[in-house]
C-alpha positions as CSV (number, residue, x, y, z in Angstrom):
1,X,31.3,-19.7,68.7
2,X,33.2,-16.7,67.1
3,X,36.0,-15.7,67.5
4,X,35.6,-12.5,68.6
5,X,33.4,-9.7,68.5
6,X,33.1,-6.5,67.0
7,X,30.5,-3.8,68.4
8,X,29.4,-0.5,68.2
9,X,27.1,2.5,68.9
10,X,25.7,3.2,64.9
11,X,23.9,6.5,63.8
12,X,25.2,6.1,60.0
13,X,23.6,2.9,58.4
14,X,24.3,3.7,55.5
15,X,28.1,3.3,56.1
16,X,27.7,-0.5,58.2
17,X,27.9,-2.8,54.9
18,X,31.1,-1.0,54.1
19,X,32.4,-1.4,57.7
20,X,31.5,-4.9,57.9
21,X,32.9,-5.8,54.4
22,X,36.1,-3.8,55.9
23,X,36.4,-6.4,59.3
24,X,36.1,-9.6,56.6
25,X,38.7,-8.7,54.6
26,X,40.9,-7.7,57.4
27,X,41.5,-11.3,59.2
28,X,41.2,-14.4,58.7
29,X,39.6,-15.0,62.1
30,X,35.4,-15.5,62.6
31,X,33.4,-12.5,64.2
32,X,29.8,-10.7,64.8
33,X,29.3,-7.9,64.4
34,X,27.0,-6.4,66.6
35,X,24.9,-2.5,65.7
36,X,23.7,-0.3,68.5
37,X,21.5,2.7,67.8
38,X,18.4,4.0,67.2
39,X,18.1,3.1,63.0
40,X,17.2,-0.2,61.7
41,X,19.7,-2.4,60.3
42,X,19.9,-1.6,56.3
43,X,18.5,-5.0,54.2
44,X,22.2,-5.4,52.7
45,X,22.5,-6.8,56.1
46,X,19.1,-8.3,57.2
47,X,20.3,-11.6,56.4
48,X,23.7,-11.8,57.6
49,X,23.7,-14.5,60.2
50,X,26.8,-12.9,62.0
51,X,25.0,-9.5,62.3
52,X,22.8,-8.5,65.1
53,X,21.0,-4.8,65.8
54,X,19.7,-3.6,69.1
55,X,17.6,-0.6,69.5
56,X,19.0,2.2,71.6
57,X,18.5,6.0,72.0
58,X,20.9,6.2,74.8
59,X,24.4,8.1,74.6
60,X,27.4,6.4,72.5
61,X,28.5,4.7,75.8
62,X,25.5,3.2,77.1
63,X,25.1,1.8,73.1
64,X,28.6,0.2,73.9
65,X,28.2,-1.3,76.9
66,X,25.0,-2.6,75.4
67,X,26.8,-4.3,72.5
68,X,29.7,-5.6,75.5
69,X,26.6,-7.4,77.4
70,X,24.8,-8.6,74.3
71,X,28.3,-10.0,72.6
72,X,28.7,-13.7,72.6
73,X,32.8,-14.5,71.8
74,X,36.0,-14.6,74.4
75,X,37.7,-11.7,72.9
76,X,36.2,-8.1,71.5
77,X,37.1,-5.1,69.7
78,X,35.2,-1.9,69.4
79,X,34.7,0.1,66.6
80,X,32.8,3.3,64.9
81,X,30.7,3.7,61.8
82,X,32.5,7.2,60.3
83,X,35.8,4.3,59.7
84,X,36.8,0.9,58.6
85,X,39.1,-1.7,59.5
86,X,42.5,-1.9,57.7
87,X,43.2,-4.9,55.7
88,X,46.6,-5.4,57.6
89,X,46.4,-7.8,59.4
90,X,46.1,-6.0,62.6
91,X,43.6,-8.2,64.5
92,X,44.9,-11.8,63.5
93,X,48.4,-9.9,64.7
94,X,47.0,-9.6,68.1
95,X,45.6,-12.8,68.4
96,X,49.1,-14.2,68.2
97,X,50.5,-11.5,71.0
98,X,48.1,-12.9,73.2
99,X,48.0,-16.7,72.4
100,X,52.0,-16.4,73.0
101,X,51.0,-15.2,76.9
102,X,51.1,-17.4,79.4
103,X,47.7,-15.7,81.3
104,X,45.8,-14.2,78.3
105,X,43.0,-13.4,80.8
106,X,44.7,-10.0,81.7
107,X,46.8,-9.2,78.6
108,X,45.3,-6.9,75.8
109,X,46.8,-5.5,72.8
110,X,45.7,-1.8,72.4
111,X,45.1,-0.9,68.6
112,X,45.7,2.4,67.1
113,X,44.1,3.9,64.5
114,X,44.3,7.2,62.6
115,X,42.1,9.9,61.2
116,X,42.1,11.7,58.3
117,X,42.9,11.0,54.5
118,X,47.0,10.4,55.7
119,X,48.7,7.1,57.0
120,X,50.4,9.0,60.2
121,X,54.1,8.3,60.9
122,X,54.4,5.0,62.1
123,X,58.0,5.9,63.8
124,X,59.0,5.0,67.6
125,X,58.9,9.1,67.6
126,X,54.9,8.9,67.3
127,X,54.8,5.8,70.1
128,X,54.6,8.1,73.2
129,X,51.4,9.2,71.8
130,X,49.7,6.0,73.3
131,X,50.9,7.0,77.0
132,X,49.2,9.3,79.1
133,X,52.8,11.1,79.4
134,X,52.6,11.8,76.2
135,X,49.7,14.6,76.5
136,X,50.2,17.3,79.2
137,X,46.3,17.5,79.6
138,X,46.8,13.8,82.0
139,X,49.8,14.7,84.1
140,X,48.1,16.2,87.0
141,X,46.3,13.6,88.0
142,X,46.4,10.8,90.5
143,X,47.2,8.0,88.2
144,X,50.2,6.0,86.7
145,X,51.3,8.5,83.3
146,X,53.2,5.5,82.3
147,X,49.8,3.8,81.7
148,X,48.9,3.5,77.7
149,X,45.8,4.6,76.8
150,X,43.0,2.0,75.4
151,X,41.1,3.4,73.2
152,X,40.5,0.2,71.2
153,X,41.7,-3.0,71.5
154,X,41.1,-6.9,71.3
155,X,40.3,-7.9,75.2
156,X,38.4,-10.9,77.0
157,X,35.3,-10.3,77.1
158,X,34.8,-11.8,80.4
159,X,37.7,-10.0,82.0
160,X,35.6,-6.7,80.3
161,X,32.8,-7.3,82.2
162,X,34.7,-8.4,85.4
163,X,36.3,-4.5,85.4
164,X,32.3,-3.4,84.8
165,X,33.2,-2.1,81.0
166,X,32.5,1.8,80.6
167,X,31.3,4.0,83.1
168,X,28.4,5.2,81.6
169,X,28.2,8.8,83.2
170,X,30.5,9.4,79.8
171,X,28.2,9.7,77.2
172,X,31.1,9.1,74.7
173,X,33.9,6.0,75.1
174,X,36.4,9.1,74.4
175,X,36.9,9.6,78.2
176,X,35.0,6.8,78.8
177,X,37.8,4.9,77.5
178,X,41.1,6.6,79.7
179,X,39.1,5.7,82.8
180,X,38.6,2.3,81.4
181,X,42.4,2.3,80.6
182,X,43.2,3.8,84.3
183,X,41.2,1.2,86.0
184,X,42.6,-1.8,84.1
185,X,46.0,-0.9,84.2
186,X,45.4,-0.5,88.2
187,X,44.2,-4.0,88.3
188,X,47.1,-5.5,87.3
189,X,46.6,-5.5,83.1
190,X,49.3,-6.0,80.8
191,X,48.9,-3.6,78.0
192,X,51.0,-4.3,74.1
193,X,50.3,-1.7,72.1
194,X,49.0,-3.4,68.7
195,X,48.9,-2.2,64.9
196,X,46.8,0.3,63.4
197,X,43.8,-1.6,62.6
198,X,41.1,1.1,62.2
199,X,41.0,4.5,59.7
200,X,38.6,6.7,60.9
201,X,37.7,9.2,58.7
202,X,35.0,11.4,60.5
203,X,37.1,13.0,63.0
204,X,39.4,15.4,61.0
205,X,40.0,18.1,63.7
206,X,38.0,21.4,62.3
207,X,36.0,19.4,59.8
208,X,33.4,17.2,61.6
209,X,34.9,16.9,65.0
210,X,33.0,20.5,65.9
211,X,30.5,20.1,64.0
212,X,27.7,17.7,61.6
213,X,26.4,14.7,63.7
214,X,29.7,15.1,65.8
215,X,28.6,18.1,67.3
216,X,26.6,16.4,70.6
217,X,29.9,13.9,71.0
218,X,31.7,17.4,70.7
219,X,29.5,19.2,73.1
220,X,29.1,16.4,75.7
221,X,33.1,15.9,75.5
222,X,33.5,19.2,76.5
223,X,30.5,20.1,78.7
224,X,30.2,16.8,80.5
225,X,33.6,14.2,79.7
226,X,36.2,16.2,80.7
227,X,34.8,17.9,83.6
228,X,33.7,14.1,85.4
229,X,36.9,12.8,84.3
230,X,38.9,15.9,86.2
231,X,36.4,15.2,89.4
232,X,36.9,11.8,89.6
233,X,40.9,11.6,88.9
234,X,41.4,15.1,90.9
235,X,40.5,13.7,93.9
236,X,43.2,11.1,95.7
237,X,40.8,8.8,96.9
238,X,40.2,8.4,93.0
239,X,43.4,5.5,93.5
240,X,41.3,2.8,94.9
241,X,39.0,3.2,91.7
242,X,39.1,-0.3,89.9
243,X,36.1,-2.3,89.4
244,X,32.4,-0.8,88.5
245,X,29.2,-1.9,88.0
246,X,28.7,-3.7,84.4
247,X,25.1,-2.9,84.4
248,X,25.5,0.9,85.5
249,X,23.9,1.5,81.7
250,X,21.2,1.3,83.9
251,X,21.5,4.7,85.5
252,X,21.7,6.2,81.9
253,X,18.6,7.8,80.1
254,X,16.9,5.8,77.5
255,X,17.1,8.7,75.3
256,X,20.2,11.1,74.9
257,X,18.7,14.2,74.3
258,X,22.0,16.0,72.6
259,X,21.1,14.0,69.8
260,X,17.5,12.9,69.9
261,X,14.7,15.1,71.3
262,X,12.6,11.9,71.9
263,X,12.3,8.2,70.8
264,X,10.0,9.0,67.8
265,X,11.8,12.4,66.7
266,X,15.4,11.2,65.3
């Protein structure tokens, strides 16, 4: 068995080698690695025993609830294919925050990561950026603004599944993520705040993030995201929302049509 487990939804193959050369030079611990998407994987990889690929046309989040379900190690970690893992020391970091936990089960260490060509400020100045009180866009809302936000991190897998992973009706873990974060925290999950572990370089606000093959996560954040994520946490009887349905990928298309007209046409 591995260690843990890294997943993802993949529309750039020819970026994965690079990505997965980037997680084996970051820790010393054993992972899979496991691709989501609609390309084949590249032959550089064919033969990697600790790579898998399954075939999806579905939106980012249904990919990454795909890769939760299909993963095979205690812990995972997600990740994206416009970045690559630091060689920090990040993960192997939070292994040892959670093995020093009396009741790993519930702990997880929330990475961060930044974008663009510029380590950011690593400063107690820039830490209330990973709470919900730190963006003013939250605080109207009935949740906790104390809560950090998850938008990665090393978790049991089996305590992923228990909270029912991503809700699906995001098409992209961006919200998909905060209401992860909301419902965990609810549950009783301790959150550390981990490392930067991950650069990601396709999301430099005005470059790609508007536009290239960002534009449908763009468009669906703003169209779709944010507007379910302001119906579901605008209402109060949004407090008693914990636990979901794991399999509620179920209930999404088979093929997301911002960024594929049909199976055959990508």
């Amino acid at each position: 068995m591995y260690d843990f487990s890294v997943f993802l939804a993949g529309i750039r193959p020819q970026n994965w080698l690079a990505l997965y050369t980037s997680i084996k030079d970051s820790t010393q611990k054993t992972f899979e690695l496991i691709f989501v998407g609609p390309y084949n994987l590249p032959g550089t990889l064919k033969d990697i025993s600790n790579v898998k690929f399954i075939q999806d046309y579905g939106c980012p989040t249904r990919c990454y609830q795909l890769g939760l379900l299909a993963s095979t190690s205690p812990y995972v970690v997600w990740a994206a294919d416009d970045g690559a893992f630091l060689n920090n020391g990040a993960i192997d970091n939070a292994f040892k925050i959670l093995e020093s936990t009396p009741l790993p089960h519930k702990n997880i260490v929330s990475f961060r990561y930044y974008e663009g060509p510029i380590v950011p400020d690593t400063g107690i100045s820039k830490l209330n950026y990973w709470k919900f009180s730190g963006h003013s866009f939250y605080k109207k809302f009935y949740f906790s603004q104390n809560y950090y936000l998850v938008m990665n991190a090393l978790i049991s897998r089996e305590y992923m599944i228990e909270a029912g992973g991503w809700d699906c009706r995001f098409k992209h873990i961006g919200m998909g993520c905060n209401d992860l974060a909301i419902r965990m925290q609810r549950d009783g999950a301790n959150i550390t705040l981990g490392d930067y572990f991950m650069h990601v370089e396709g999301s430099v606000p005005g470059v790609v993030w508007g536009g290239g093959d960002h534009k449908p996560i763009y468009d669906s954040h703003c169209e779709e995201d944010v507007p379910l994520f302001k119906n579901i946490y605008s209402d109060s009887n949004s407090v008693s929302r914990i636990k979901i349905n794991v399999n509620n990928w179920n209930e999404s298309p088979l093929v997301w049509t911002r960024r594929f007209n049909e199976v055959n046409n990508v």
